[in-house]
LUMSE-599012 format. One record per residue (C-alpha): residue in one letter; x, y, z. Coordinates in steps of 0.5 Angstrom, whole numbers. Layout:
# residues N
<atom rest="a" c1="X" c2="Y" c3="Z"/>
...
END
This chain:
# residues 313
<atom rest="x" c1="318" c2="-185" c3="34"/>
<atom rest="x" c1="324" c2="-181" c3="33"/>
<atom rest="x" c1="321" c2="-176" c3="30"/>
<atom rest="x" c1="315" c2="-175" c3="36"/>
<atom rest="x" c1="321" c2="-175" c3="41"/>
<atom rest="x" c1="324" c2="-169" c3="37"/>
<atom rest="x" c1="318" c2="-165" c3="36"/>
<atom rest="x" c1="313" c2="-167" c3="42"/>
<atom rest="x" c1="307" c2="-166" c3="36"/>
<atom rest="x" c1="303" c2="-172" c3="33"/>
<atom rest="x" c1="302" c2="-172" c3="26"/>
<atom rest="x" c1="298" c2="-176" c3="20"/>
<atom rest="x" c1="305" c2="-178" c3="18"/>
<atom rest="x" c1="306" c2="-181" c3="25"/>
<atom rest="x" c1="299" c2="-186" c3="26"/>
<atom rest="x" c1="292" c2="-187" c3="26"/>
<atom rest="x" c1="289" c2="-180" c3="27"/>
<atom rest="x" c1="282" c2="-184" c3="26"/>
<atom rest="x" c1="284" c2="-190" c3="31"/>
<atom rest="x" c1="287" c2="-185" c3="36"/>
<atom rest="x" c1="281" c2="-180" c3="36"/>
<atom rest="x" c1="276" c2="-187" c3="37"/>
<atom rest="x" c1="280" c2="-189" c3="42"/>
<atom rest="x" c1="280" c2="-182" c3="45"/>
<atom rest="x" c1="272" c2="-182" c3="43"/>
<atom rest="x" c1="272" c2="-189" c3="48"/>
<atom rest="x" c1="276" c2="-187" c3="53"/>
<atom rest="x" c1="271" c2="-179" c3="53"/>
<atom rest="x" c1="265" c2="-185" c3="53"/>
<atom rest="x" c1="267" c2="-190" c3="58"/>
<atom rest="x" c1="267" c2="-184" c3="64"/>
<atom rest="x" c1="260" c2="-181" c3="63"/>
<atom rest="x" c1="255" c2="-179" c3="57"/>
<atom rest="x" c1="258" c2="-174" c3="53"/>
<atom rest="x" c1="254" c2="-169" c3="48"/>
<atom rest="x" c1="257" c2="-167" c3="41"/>
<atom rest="x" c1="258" c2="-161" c3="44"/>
<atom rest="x" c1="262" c2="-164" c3="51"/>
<atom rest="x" c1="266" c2="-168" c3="45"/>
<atom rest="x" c1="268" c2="-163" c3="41"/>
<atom rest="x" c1="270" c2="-158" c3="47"/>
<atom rest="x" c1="274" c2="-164" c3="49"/>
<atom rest="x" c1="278" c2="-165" c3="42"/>
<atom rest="x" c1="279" c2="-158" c3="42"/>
<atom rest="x" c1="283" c2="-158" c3="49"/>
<atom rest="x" c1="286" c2="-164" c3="47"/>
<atom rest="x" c1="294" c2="-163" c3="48"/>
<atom rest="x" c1="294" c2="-166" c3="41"/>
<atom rest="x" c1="288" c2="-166" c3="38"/>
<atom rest="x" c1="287" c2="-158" c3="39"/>
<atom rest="x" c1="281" c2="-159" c3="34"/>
<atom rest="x" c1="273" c2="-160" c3="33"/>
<atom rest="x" c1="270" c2="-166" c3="29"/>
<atom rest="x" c1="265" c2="-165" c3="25"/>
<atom rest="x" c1="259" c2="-170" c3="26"/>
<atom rest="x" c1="260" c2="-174" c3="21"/>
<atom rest="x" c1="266" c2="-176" c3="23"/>
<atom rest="x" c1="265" c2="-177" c3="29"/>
<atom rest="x" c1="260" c2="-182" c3="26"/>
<atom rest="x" c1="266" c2="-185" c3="23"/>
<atom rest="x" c1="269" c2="-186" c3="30"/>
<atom rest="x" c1="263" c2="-189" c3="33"/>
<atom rest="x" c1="263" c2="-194" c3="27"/>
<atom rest="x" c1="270" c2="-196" c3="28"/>
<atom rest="x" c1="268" c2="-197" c3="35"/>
<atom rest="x" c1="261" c2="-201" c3="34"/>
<atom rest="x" c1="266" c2="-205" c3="29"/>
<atom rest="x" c1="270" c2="-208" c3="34"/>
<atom rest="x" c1="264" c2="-210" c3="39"/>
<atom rest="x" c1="262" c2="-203" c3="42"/>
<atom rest="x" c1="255" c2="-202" c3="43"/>
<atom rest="x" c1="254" c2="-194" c3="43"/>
<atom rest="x" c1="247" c2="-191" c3="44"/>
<atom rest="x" c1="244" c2="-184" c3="43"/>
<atom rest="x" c1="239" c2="-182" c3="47"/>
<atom rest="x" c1="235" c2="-175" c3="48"/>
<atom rest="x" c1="237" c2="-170" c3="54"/>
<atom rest="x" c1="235" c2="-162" c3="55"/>
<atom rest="x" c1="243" c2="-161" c3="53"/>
<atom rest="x" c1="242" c2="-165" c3="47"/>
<atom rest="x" c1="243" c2="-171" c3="45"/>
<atom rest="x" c1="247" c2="-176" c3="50"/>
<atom rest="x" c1="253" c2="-182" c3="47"/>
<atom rest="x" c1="254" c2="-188" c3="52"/>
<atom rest="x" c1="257" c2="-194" c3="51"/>
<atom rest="x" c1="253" c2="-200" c3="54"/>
<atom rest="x" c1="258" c2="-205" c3="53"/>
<atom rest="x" c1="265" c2="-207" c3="51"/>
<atom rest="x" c1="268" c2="-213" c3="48"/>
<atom rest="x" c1="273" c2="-211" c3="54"/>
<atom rest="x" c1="269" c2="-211" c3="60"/>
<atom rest="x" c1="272" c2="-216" c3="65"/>
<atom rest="x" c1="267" c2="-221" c3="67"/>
<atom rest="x" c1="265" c2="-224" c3="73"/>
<atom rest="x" c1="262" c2="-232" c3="73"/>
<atom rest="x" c1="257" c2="-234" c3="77"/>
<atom rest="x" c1="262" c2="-240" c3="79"/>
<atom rest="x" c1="268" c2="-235" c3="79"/>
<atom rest="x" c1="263" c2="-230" c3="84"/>
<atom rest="x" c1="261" c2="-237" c3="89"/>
<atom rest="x" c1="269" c2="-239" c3="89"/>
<atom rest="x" c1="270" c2="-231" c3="92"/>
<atom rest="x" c1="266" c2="-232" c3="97"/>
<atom rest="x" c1="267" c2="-239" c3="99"/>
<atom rest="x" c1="275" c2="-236" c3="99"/>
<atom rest="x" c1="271" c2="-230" c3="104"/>
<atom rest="x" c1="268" c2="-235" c3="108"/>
<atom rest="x" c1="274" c2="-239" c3="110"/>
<atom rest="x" c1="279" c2="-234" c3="111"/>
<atom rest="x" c1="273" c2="-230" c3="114"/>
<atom rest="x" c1="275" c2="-236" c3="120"/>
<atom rest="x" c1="283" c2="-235" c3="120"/>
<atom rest="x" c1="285" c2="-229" c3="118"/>
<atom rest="x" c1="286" c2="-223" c3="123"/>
<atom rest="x" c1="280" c2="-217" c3="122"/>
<atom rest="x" c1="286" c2="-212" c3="118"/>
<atom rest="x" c1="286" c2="-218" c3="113"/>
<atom rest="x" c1="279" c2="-219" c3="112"/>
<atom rest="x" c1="278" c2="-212" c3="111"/>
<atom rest="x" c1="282" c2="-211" c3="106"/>
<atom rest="x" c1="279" c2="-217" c3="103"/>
<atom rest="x" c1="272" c2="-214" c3="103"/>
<atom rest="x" c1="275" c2="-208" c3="101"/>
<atom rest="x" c1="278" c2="-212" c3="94"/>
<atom rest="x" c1="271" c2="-214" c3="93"/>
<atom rest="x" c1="267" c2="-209" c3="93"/>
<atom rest="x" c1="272" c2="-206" c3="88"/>
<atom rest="x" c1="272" c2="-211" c3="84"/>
<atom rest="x" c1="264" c2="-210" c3="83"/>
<atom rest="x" c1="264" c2="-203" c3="82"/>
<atom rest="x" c1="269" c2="-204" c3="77"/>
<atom rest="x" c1="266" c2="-209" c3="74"/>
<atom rest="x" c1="258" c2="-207" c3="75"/>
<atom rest="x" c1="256" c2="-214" c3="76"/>
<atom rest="x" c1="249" c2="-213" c3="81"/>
<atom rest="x" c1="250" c2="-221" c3="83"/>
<atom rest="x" c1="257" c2="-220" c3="86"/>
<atom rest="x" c1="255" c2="-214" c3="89"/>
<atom rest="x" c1="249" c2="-216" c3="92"/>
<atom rest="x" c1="253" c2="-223" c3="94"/>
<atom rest="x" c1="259" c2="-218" c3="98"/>
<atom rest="x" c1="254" c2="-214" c3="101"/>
<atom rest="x" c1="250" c2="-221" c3="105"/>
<atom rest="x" c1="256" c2="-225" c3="106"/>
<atom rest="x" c1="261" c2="-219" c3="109"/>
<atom rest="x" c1="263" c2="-218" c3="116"/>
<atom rest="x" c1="262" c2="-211" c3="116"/>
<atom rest="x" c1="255" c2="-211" c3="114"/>
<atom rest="x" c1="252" c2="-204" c3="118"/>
<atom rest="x" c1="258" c2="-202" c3="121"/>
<atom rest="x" c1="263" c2="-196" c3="120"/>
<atom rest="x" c1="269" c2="-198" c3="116"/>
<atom rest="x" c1="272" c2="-190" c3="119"/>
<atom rest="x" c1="271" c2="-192" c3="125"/>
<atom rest="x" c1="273" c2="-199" c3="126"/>
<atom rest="x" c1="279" c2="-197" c3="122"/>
<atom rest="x" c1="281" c2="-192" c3="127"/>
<atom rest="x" c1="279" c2="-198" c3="134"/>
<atom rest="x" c1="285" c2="-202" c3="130"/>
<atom rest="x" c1="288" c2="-196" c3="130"/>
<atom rest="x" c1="288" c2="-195" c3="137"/>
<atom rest="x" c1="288" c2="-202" c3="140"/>
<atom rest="x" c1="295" c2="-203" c3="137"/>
<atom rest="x" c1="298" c2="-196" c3="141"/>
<atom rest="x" c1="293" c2="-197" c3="147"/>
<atom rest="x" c1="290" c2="-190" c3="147"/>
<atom rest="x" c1="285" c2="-190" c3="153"/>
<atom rest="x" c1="278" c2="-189" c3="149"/>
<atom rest="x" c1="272" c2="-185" c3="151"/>
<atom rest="x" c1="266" c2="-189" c3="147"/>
<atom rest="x" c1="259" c2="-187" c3="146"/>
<atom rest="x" c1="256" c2="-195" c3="146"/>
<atom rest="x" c1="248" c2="-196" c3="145"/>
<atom rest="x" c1="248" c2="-202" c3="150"/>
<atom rest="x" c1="243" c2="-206" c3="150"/>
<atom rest="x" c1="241" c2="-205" c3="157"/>
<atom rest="x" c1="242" c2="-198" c3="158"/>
<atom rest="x" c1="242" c2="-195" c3="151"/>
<atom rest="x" c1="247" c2="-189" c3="150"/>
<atom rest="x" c1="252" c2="-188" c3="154"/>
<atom rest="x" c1="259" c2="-186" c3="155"/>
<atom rest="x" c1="264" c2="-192" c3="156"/>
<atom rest="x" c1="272" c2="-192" c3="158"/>
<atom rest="x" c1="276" c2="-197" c3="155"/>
<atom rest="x" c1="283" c2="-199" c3="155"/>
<atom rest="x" c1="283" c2="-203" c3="147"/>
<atom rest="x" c1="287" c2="-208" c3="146"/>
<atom rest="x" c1="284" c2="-212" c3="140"/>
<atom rest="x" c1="279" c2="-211" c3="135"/>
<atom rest="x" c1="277" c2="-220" c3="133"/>
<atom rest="x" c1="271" c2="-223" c3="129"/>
<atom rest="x" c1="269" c2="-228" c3="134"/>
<atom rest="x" c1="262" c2="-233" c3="132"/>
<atom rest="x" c1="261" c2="-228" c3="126"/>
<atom rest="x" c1="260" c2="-222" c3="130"/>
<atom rest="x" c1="266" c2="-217" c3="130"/>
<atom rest="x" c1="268" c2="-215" c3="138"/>
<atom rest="x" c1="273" c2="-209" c3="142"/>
<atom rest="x" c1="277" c2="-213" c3="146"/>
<atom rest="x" c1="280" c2="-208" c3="153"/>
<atom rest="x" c1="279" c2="-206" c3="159"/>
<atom rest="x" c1="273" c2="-203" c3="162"/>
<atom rest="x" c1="276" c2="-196" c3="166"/>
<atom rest="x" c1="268" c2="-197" c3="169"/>
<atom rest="x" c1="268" c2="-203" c3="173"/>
<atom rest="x" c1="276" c2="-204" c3="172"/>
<atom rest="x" c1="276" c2="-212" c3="168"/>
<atom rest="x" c1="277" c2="-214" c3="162"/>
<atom rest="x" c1="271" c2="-214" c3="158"/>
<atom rest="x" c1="268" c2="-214" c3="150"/>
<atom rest="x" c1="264" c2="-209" c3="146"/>
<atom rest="x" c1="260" c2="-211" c3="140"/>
<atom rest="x" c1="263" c2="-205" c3="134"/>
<atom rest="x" c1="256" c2="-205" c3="131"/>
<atom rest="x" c1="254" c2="-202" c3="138"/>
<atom rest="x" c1="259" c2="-197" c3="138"/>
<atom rest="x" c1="257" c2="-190" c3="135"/>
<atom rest="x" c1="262" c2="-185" c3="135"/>
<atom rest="x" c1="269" c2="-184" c3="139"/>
<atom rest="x" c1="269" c2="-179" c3="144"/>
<atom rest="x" c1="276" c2="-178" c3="146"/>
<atom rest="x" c1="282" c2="-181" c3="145"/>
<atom rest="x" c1="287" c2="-180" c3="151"/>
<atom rest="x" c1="293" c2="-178" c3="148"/>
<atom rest="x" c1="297" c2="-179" c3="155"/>
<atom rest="x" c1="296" c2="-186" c3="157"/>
<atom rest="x" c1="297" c2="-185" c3="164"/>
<atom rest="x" c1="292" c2="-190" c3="167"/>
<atom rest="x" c1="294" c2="-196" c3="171"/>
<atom rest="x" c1="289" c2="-201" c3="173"/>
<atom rest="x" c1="288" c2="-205" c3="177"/>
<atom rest="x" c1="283" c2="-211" c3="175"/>
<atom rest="x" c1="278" c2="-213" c3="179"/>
<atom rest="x" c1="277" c2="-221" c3="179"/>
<atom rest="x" c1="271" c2="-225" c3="182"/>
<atom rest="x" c1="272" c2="-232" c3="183"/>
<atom rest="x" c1="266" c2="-236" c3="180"/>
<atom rest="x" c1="264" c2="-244" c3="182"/>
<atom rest="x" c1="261" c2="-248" c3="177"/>
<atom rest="x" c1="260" c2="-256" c3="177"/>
<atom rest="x" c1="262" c2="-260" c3="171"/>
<atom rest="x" c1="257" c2="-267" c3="170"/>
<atom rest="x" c1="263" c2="-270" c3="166"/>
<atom rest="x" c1="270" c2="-269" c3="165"/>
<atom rest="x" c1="273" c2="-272" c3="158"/>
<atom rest="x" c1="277" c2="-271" c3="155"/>
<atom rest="x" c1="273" c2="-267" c3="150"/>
<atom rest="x" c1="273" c2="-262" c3="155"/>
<atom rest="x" c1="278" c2="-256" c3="156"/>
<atom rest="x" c1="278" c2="-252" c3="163"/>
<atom rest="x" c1="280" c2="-246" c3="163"/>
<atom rest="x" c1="287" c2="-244" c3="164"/>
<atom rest="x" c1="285" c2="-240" c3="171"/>
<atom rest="x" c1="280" c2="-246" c3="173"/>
<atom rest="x" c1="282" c2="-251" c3="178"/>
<atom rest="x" c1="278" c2="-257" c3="181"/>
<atom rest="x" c1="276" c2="-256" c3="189"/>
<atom rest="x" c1="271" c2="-263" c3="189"/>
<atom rest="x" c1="272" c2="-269" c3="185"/>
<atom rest="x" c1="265" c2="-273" c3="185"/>
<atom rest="x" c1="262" c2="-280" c3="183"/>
<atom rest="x" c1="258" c2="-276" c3="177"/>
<atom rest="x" c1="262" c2="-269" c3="177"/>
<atom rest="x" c1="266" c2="-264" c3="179"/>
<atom rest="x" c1="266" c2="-258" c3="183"/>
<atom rest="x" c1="270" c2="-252" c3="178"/>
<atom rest="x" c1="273" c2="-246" c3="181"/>
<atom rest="x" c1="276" c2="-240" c3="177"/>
<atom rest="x" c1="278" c2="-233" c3="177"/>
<atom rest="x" c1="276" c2="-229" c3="172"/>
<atom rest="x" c1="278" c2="-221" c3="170"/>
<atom rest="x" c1="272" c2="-221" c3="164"/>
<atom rest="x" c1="266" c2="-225" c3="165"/>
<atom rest="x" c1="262" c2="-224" c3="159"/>
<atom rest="x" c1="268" c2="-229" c3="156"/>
<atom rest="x" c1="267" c2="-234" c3="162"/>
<atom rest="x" c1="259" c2="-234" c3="160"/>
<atom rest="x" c1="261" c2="-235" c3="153"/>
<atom rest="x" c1="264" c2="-241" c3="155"/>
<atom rest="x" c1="260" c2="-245" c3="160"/>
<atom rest="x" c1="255" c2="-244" c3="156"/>
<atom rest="x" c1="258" c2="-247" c3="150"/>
<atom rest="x" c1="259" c2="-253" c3="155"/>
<atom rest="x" c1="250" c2="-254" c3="155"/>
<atom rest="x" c1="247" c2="-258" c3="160"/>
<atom rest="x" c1="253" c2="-261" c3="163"/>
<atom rest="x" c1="256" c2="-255" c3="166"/>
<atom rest="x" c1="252" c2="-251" c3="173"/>
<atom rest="x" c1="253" c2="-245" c3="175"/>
<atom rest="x" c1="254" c2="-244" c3="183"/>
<atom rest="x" c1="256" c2="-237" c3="185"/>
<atom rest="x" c1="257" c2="-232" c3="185"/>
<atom rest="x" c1="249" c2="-231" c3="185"/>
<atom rest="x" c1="248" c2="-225" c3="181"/>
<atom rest="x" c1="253" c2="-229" c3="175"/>
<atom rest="x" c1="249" c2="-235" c3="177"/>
<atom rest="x" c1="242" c2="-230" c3="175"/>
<atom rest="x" c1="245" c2="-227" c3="169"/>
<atom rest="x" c1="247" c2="-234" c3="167"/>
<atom rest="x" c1="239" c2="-237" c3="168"/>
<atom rest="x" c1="236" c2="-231" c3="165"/>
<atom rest="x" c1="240" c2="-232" c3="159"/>
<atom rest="x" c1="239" c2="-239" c3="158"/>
<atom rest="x" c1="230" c2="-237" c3="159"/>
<atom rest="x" c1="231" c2="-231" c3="154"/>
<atom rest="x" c1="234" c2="-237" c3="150"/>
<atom rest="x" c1="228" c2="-241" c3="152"/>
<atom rest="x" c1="224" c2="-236" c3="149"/>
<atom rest="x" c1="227" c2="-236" c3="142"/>
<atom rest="x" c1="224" c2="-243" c3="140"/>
<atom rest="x" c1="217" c2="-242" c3="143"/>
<atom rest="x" c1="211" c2="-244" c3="138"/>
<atom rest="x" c1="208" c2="-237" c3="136"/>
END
């Protein structure tokens, strides 16, 4: 050592010049095939080596490396001949119990984690089986993953500008109206029932209101300035309640105007009705609505469209 800090040079006096070309060799093979040609050009370039290897030795190196488990095959190519490694005794190898206890961990911090967490979770993986190229996690991260078909730059960037409040002009593919450009006030990215959503505030119609990301198909603008002040609109909506047990939460905004035998008249303002419908639905059969009427329409359309989904074909 003390003479290799002296002279910066290796020499046979020094170690292993078979063991140090082999492990060059290994390290060369691990990136991609090389032909006899590559790996001389290789050694020739080396900072230390500064020569080529005759293909004799070259045979001694890939037999040292064969001795300590490698599998290296030669196959034909218009370049000549290709060296591979297929294996190595220090690949790092995933179980099938080991990937079920990754996926199980996936699902269940998928629930209580925030979406920056996840995605860098999701990300781990992917990587993990890349380097390891296991064809069974891979497959098992792309069905299990909350980012199926979506644009991880792109959802990168809505985190990005929720947290800063940036005014957002946002080409959406609604499902009703197709493309469109929409304004939006972001203020949180969430996966909420498996699915990830854009929570903000709508400038269009001046409420609180979610976007499905899958649907989101580029960011048009960011407004750097952020001069909007909104005024959010709200509208009151009356629902009946057949029963109210303790298994049933109201609403932060709601309040009871009618006490019956069997139910109760519920009133409540609302500044995001697609949230509101989510949750009188999520109440079932024991929960009408009332007014406004063009809610109460969305509302029975909905539950038909549901209705539909469980027809005999």
């Amino acid at each position: 050592m003390k003479e290799f800090l002296k002279s910066n040079t290796i020499t046979y006096n020094l170690m292993s010049f078979t063991g140090f070309k082999s492990l060059i060799l290994f390290s060369l093979l691990l990136e991609s095939p090389k032909t006899y040609e590559d790996i001389c050009e290789y050694f020739r370039n080396h900072e230390y080596i500064k020569e080529e290897i005759s293909m004799d030795t070259l045979r001694v190196y890939i037999t040292s490396l064969k001795r300590i488990g490698c599998e290296i095959t030669r196959t034909k190519s218009p370049r000549g001949g290709l060296y591979s490694i297929v294996s190595h005794p220090f690949e790092f190898r995933v179980s099938e119990e080991q990937i079920k206890a990754l996926l199980k961990i996936y699902r269940i911090i998928s629930a209580n984690v925030n979406i920056e967490d996840l995605l860098k979770y999701d990300k781990f993986l992917k990587k993990l089986s890349d380097n390891i190229n296991s064809a069974n996690l891979s497959d098992a991260v792309k069905n299990i993953s909350a980012f199926k078909n979506i644009d991880l730059y792109l959802l990168e960037n809505l985190i990005k500008y929720s947290k800063e409040k940036r005014t957002l002009t946002l080409s959406y593919n609604s499902p009703k109206n197709g493309i469109k450009e929409i304004k939006v006030i972001p203020d949180k990215v969430e996966i909420t029932q498996s699915k990830i959503y854009l929570y903000g505030i709508s400038l269009d119609y001046n409420q609180e209101t979610s976007y499905l990301v899958q649907r989101i198909e580029k960011i048009i603008d960011v407004d750097l300035e952020n001069k909007n002040e909104v005024e959010l609109n709200k509208t009151t909506v009356g629902y009946e309640l057949m029963s109210l047990n303790p298994d049933v939460k109201l609403g932060n905004n709601d309040k009871i105007v009618e006490i019956k035998d069997d139910s109760v008249i519920v009133e409540t303002q609302t500044t995001n009705l697609f949230m509101l419908k989510r949750r009188l639905l999520g109440y079932g059969p024991m929960c009408t609505v009332l007014y406004p009427e063009d809610f109460r329409n969305d509302i029975i359309k909905t539950l038909k469209n549901m209705r539909e989904g469980y027809k005999d074909e």
